[in-house]
C-alpha positions in Angstrom: 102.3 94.7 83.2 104.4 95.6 86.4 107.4 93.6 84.7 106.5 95.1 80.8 106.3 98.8 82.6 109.7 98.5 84.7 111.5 97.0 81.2 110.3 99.9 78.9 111.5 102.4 81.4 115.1 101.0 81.9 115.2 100.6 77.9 114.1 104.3 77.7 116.7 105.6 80.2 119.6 103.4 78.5 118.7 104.6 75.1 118.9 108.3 75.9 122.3 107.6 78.2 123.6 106.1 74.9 122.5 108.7 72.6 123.6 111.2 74.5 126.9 109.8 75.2 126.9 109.2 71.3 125.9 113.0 70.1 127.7 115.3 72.9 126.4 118.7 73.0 124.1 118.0 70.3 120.8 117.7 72.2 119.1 117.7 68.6 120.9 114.9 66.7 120.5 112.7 70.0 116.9 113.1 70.4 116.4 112.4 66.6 118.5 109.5 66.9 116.4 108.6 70.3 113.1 108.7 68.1 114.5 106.8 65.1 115.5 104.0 67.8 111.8 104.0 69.2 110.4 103.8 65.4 112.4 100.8 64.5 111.3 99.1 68.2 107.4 100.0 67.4 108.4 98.7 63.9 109.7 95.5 64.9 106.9 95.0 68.1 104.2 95.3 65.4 106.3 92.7 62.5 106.3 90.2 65.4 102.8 90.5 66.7 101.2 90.3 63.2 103.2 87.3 62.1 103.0 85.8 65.3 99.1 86.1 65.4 98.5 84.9 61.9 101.0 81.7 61.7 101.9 80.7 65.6 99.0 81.6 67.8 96.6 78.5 66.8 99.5 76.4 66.2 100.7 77.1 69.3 97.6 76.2 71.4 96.7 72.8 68.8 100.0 71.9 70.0 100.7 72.1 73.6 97.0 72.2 74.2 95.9 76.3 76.4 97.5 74.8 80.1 101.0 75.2 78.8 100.2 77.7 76.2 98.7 79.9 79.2 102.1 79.4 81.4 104.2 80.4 78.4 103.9 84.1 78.2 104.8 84.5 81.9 107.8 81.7 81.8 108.9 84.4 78.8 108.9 87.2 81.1 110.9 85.6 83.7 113.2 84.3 81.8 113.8 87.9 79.3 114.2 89.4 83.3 117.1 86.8 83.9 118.8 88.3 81.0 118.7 91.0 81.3 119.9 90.8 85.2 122.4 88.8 83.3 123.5 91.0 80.7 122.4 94.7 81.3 122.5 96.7 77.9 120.4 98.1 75.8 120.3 96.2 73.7 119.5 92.9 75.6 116.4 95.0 77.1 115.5 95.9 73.2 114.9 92.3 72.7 113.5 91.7 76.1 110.9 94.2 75.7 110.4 92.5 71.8 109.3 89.9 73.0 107.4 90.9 76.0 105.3 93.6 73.8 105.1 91.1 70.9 103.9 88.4 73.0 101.4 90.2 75.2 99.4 90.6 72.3 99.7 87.5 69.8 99.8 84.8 72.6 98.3 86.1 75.7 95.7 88.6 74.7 94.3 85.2 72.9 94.8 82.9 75.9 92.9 85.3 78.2 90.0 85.2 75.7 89.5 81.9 75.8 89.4 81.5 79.7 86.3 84.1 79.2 84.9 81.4 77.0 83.2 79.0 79.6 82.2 81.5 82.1 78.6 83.2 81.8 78.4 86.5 80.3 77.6 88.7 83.5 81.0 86.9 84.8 83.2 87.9 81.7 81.6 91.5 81.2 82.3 91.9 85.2 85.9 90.5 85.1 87.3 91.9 81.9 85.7 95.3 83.4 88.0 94.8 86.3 90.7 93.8 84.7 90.9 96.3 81.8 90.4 99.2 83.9 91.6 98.6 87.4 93.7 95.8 87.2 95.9 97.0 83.8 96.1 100.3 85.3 96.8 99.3 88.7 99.9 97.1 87.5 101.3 100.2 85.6 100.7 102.4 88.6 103.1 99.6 90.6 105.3 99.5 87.8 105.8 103.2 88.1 106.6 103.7 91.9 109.2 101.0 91.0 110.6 103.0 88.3 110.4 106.1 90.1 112.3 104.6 93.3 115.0 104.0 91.4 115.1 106.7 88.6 118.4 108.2 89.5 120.5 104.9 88.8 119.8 103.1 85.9 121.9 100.2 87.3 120.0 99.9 90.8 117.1 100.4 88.2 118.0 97.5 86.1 119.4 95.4 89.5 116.5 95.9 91.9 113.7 96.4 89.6 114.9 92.9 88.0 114.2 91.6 91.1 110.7 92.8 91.9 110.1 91.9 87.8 111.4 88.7 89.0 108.9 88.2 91.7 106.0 89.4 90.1 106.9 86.5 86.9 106.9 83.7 89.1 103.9 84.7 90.8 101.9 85.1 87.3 103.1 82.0 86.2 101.6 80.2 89.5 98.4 81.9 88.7 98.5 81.0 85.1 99.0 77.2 86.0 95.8 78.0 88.7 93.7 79.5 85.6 94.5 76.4 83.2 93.6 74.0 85.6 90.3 75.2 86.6 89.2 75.5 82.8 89.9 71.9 82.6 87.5 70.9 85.5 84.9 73.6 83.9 85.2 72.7 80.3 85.8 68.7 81.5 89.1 68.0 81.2 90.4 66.5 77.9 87.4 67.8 75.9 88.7 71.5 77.4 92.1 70.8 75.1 89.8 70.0 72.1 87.7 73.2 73.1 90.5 74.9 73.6 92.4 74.1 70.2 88.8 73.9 68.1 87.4 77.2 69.2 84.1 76.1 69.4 82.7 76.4 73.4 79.8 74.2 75.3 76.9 76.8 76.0 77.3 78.3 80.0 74.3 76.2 82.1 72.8 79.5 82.5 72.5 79.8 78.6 71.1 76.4 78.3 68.5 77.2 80.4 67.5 80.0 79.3 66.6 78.5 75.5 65.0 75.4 77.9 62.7 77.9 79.5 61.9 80.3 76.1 61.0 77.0 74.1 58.9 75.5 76.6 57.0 78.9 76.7 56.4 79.0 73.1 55.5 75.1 73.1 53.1 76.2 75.6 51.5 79.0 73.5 51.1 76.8 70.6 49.4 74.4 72.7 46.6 77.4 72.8 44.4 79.3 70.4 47.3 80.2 67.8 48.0 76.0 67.9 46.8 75.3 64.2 48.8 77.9 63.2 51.8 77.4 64.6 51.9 73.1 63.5 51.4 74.8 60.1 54.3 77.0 60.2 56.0 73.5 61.8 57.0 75.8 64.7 56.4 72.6 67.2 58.6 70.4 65.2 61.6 72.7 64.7 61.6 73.6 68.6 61.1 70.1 69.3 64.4 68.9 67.9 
């Protein structure tokens, strides 16, 4: 998000610069053509996601199997920061921050899901707390006092913010490689690709024995005074299986 915050900034300050270097003295025509340019980028964000999501996102993960899906989204935000190091215009953010936004939500958002998948429930409801509240808003917080450093200049915005956008990629995409590999020794290895690609999880221990412990107490009831009527409802046989 640090990386996604710093990009929409610069593509903000470079679209207003052109606009208003394309309409002088007409603040009115600029800032409609300034809101017309942010329509056809929420237009396009929202194309890509939804066809994205509904003809790439499974295919994707069958394919390459969540390990290298996982490292992709990150590996994209390095390299759309390269270019646009590379080749500062706004258009080449436009496309950078496409894919970014685009991505974020048809590939990743997914990904992260299924991480939460083999963990216990207290662990997921815990970590997505932290990460959807502190951790999303801590990494725009970041993103801002990088933005606001550097507001005055759009290229020392562009240059140096590239470069912290740079840093903060290549860490995420050690972390990502971290995250794939430990679902592979939780989920067992090969099976986790299957998992992965199937959508259909092994139960958490903790779940297992839970249903362990609530059958055995019901086996145990119907071993009392309610026993006749629970081998005719065939309660012992169905919890038996």
């Amino acid at each position: 998000m640090i990386e996604v915050t710093i990009l929409d900034y610069s593509m903000k300050i470079l679209a207003k610069n052109e606009f208003d270097a394309e309409y002088p003295g007409d603040s009115i025509a600029a800032t409609k053509a300034f809101a017309a340019f942010m329509g056809r980028f929420g237009q396009a964000t929202n194309t890509l996601s939804f066809s994205f999501s509904l003809l790439g996102t499974s295919f994707i993960i069958r394919r390459l199997g969540l390990n290298y899906t996982i490292i992709a989204f990150p590996t994209c935000c390095f390299a759309a920061i390269c270019g646009v190091y590379m080749v500062p215009n706004l258009w080449t953010v436009f496309c950078a921050m496409l894919l970014l936004k685009g991505f974020s939500y048809s590939l990743n958002n997914p990904c992260k899901e299924i991480l939460y998948q083999v963990t216990s429930k207290g662990t997921k409801f815990k970590a997505k707390s932290w990460i959807d509240v502190f951790g999303a808003r801590g990494s725009k917080a970041a993103g801002s006092i990088v933005t606001n450093a550097f507001s005055d200049s759009a290229t020392d915005l562009l240059t140096y913010g590239a470069y912290v956008a740079m840093g903060v990629s290549s860490f995420l995409i050690y972390v990502a490689w971290q995250m794939g590999k430990m679902f592979d020794e939780v989920s067992g290895g090969a099976e986790g690709a299957v998992v992965a690609s199937s959508g259909h999880y092994p139960p958490h221990p903790s779940t297992s024995s839970t249903h362990s412990l609530l059958v055995s107490t019901l086996l145990r009831g119907c071993s009392g005074r309610h026993g006749k009527g629970c081998k005719r409802a065939g309660l012992g046989r169905g919890l038996g299986r």
